[in-house]
C-alpha positions as a printed Julia matrix, in Angstrom:
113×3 Matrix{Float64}:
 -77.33  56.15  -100.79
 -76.83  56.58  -104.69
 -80.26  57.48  -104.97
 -79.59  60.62  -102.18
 -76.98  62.2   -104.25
 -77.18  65.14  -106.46
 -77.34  64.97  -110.03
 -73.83  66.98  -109.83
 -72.23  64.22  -107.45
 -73.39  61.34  -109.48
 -71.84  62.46  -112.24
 -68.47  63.38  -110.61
 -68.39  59.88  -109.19
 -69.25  58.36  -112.67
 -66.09  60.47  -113.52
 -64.15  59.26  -110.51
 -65.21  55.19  -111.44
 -64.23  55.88  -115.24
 -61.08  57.75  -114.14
 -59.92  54.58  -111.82
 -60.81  52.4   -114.98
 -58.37  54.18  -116.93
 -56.0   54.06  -113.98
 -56.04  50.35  -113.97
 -55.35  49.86  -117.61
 -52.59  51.78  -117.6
 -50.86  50.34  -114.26
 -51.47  46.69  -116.37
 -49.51  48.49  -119.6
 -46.83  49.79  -117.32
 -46.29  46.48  -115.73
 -46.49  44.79  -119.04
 -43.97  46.82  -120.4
 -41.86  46.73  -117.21
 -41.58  42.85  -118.03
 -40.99  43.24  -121.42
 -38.04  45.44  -120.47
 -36.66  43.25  -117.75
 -37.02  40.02  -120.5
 -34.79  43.12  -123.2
 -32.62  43.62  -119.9
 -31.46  39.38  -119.27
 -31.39  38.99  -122.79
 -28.32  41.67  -123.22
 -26.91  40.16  -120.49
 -27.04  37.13  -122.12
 -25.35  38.32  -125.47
 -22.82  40.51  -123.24
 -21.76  37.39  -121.37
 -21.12  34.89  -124.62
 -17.85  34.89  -126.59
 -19.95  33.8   -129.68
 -20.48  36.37  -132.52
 -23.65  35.03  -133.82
 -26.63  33.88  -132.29
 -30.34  33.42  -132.69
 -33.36  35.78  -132.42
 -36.69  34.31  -133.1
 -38.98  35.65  -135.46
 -42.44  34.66  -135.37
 -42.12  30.9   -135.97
 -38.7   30.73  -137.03
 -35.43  31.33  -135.69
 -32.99  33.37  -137.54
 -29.11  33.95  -136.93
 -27.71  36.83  -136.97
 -24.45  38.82  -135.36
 -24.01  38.81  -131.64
 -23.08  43.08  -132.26
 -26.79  43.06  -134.35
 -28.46  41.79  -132.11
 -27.34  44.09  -129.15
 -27.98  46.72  -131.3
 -31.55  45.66  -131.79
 -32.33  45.04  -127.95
 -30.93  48.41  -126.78
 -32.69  49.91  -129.77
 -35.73  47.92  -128.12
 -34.97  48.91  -124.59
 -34.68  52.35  -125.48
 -38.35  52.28  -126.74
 -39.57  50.36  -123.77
 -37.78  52.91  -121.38
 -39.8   55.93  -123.35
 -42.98  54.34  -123.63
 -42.52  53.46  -119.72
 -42.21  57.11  -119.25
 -45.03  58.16  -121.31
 -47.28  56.08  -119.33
 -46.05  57.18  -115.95
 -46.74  60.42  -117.0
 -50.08  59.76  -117.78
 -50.74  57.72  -114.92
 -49.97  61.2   -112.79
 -52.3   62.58  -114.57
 -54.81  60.7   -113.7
 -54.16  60.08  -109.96
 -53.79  63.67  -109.91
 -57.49  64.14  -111.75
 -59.15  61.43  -108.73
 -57.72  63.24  -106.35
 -59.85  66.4   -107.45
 -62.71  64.12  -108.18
 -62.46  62.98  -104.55
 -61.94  66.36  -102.65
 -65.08  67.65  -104.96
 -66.95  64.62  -103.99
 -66.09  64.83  -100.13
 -67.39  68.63  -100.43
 -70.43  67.76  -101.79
 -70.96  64.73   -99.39
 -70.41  66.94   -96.85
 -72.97  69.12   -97.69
């Protein structure tokens, strides 16, 4: 059937496979972050719920301690950056799905040709 297409189609579905690529990778980078975020969330739970004022953050292979106050500081700081880059993705993720849809209505016009 690929072989029946028009040089114009195949190259709006090469579009359309790279496009879903791209989707994919981001929907893995949102999720990723989405973890990360939820991991940000427990851990100022965590720090909200002790009546300790230090406690430890690791760093690479060590574990440091600092203030309980730091250290909320650091993860909201943190969560504020995940929240943004969470965002940022979603927006481009629209941006895509909205680009395949276009791909596909152009492709199901020239199929149906």
């Amino acid at each position: 059937m690929v072989e029946e297409l028009s040089d114009e189609a195949k190259e709006l579905l090469l579009q359309f496979q790279s496009y879903q690529q791209q989707l994919q990778n981001i929907l893995i980078q949102k999720e990723t972050l989405k973890l990360q975020e939820i991991e940000v969330e427990k851990a100022l739970e965590e720090l909200n719920a002790t009546k300790q004022t230090s406690a430890y953050k690791i760093v690479g292979n060590i574990m440091l301690s600092k203030s309980v106050e730091d250290l909320k500081k650091e993860l909201n700081e943190s969560k504020e950056e995940l929240s943004l880059r969470i965002k940022s993705i979603e927006s481009v993720e629209l941006k895509i799905k909205e680009k395949l849809k276009e791909l596909q209505n152009k492709l199901k016009d020239i199929i149906k040709e």
